[in-house]
N, C-alpha and C positions, 0 to 999 in steps of 0.2 A: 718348199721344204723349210727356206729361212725363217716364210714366216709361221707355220707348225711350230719350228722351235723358241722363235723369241715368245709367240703366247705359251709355249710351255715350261720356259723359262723365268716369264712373270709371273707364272701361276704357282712359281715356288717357294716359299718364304723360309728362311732360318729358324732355328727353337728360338732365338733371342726375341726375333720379331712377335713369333705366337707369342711370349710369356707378354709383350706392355702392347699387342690387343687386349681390345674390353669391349663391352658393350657399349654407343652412345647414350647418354640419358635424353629420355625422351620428352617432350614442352611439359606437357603435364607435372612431370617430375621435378623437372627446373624450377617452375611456380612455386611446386607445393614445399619445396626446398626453403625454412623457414630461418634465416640468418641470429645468430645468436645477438642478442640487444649489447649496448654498449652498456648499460649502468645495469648494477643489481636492482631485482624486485624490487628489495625494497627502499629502495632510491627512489624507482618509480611511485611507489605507494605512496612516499612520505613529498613529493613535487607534487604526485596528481593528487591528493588530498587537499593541498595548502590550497591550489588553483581551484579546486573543486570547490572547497568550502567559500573563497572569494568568489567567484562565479553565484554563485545560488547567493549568498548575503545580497550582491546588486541586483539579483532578478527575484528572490522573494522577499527579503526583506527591504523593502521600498515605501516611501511617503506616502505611497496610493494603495497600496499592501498596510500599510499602517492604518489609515483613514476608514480602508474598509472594516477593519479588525472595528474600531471605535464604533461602525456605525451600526456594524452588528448586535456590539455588546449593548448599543443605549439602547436600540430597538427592543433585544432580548428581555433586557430590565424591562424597559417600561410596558411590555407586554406581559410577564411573570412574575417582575417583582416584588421580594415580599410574600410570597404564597405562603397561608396559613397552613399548618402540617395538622389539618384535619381531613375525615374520610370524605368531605366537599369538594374536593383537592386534589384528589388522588390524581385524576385523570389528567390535572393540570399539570402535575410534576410528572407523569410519565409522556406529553405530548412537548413538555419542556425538553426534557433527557432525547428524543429524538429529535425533536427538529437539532439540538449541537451537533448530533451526527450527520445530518443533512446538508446542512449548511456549510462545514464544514468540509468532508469529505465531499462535494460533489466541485467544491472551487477546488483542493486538490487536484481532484483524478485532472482536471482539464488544464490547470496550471502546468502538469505534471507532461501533458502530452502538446504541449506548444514550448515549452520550456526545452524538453529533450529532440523535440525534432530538429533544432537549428543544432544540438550540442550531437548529434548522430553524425550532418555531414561534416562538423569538425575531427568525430572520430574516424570517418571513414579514411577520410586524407590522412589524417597521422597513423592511422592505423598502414596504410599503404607505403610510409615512409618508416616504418618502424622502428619509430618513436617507443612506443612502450606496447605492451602485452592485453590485452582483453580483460586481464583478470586483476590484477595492480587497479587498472582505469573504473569496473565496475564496484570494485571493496571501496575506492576512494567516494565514488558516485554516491554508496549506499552509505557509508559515514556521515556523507555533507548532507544527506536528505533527511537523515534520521535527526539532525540538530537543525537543519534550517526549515522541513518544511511543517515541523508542528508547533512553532514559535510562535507564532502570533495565533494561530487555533489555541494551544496552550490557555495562551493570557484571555484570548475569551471565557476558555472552560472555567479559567480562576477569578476572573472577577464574578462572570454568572453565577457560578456555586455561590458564592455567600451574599450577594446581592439578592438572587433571589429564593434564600432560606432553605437551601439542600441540608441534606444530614447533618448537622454540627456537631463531627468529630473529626478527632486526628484523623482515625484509620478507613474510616468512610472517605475523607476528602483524598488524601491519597492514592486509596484504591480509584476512585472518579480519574483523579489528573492520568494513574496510570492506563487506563481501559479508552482514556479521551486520545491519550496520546499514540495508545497500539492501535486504535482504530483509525485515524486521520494517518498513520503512517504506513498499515494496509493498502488505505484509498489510495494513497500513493503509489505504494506499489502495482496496485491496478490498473491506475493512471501506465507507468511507465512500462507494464507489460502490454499494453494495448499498442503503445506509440513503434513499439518495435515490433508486436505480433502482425498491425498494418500501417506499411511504410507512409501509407499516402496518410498524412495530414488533416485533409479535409475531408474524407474519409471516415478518417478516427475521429475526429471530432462531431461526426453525424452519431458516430456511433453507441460513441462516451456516454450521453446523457441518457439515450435508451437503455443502454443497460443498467446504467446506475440506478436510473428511475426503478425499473423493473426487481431491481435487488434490495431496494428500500422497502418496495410496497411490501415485499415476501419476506419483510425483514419484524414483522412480530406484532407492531404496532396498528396498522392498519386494517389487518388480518388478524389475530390470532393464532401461534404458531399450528393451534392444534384442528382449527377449521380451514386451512390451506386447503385449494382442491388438490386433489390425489394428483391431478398432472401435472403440479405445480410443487409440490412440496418438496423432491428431490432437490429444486433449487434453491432452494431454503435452506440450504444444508452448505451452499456454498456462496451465501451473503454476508459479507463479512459485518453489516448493520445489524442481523440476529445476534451476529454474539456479541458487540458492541451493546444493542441496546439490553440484553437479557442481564451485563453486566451489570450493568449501570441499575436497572429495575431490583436486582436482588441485592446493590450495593445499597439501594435507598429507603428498602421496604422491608428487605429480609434481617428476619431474629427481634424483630419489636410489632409493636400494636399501635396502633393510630385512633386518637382520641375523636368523638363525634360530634365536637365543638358543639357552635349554636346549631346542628342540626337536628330536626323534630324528630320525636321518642317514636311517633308512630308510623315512620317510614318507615320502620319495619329493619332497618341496621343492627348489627350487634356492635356493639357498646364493650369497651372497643374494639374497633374490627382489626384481624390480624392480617401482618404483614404481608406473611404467606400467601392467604388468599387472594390481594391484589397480584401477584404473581403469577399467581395459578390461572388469572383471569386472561391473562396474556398467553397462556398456551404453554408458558416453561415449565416443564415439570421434570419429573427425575433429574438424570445424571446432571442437564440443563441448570439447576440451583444451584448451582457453585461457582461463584463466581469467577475460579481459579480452573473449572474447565472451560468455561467462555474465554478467559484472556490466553488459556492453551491454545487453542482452536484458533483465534485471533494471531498468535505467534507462529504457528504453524500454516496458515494461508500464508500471510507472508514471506516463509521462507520457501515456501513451494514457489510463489510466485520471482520471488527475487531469482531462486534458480531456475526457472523456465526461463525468464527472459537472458540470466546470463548465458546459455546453451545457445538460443534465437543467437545472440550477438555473437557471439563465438563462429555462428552458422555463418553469416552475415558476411557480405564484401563491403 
């Protein structure tokens, strides 16, 4: 009977006792229990910028990263230089205009994804010592790329242009630097949506030039936008070298006529032949002519892609 009563005695608790029970919080909870950071956002922003942007000057902007810039640019010249802006020509300045996109963009995308795989497990660790926020680290990321990693593609696109005789005007060379620079900083972000789409390294790098390749050839120049096979052309649609190079072609060709220099009357040419038409000859047609929906499209991959990857990382341990 004693002990009937002492278990029914401890099985009796006070209102005081019920009111400070609670539930335990359970492990999962604890974890996902995110501690407030010590510094404001934008404390973080304006630290992880400064380091962000010093980080990338020592790993892209470098004597070896300079040299190569140099050896592009002599090679570029002395294989285009100069080009007569007659209808002899034509194909030379539109094979010019893509190999910059090529060359360019394909050292990107793979700079892009050996450069951010060592700078990933620095975030993972700070990130697990909470240090700063996902989002703070990714806007500073995306600042320092946009100023360091089209810097020396840049100064190629600008000596090439006039070395080797592109449009000689203001608003032509302009528009060029601009469409050079949205498209090399695309590659990049395709570069750095790969490196966190797959973690493995050697992996992404198997994978990188496959695709790149694959998005150049479907990218206008080698094909024709408008003779793409039908199983192919949908990806044509998400090349970021079609609107690159479709810029660049109507930046160089579109609203004038091109004179038939020394070339003979009986070939059968018109005299002089229009801009247009070389354009049209590459597949872009409609809404494609403007150069301002190509650098749309252009701007618009890229923020798709910068926000996929930043979602990925956010995902990410």
């Amino acid at each position: 009977s004693n002990q009937l009563t002492n278990r029914h005695s401890g099985s009796v608790r006070s209102p005081s006792d019920l009111k400070l029970t609670r539930p335990l919080s359970s492990l999962e909870e604890l974890e996902s229990m995110e501690p407030k950071f010590q510094s404001s956002f934008w404390l973080q922003l304006k630290l992880l910028t400064v380091r962000a942007s010093r980080q990338q000057r020592g790993q892209r902007l470098t004597r070896v990263a300079l040299l190569l810039a140099l050896s592009w640019i002599t090679f570029t010249c002395l294989a285009w230089g100069r080009l007569p802006d007659t209808t002899k020509y034509t194909y030379n300045r539109a094979s010019l205009l893509f190999f910059l996109i090529i060359t360019q963009s394909n050292s990107v995308v793979t700079s892009s994804l050996v450069i951010f795989s060592t700078e990933q497990k620095l975030l993972s660790r700070e990130r697990a010592k909470k240090m700063y926020g996902v989002l703070p680290y990714f806007i500073a990321l995306t600042l320092s790329d946009i100023v360091n990693s089209v810097a020396f593609p840049t100064l190629c696109g600008v000596v090439v242009y006039w070395v080797c005789n592109l449009r000689p005007t203001a608003s032509a060379f302009f528009t060029f630097v601009l469409t050079l620079c949205l498209s090399i900083s695309t590659a990049q972000s395709t570069g750095l949506f790969l490196s966190v789409l797959i973690p493995n390294t050697s992996v992404a790098l198997m994978l990188a030039p496959f695709l790149t390749i694959c998005l150049m050839i479907i990218g206008g120049f080698y094909i024709p936008l408008n003779l793409i096979s039908p199983y192919l052309r949908w990806l044509s649609w998400l090349s970021f070298a079609r609107y690159g190079f479709s810029a660049f072609m109507i930046n160089e060709f579109g609203g004038r006529y091109i004179t038939c220099g020394d070339l003979d009357d009986d070939g059968g040419e018109v005299c002089p032949y229009p801009g247009s038409a070389v354009i049209s000859s590459y597949g872009i047609e409609g809404t494609w002519t403007s150069v301002w929906a190509n650098v749309g499209i252009l701007i618009a991959i890229q923020i798709f892609l910068r926000v996929t990857t930043y979602i990925l990382l956010l995902r990410s341990k």
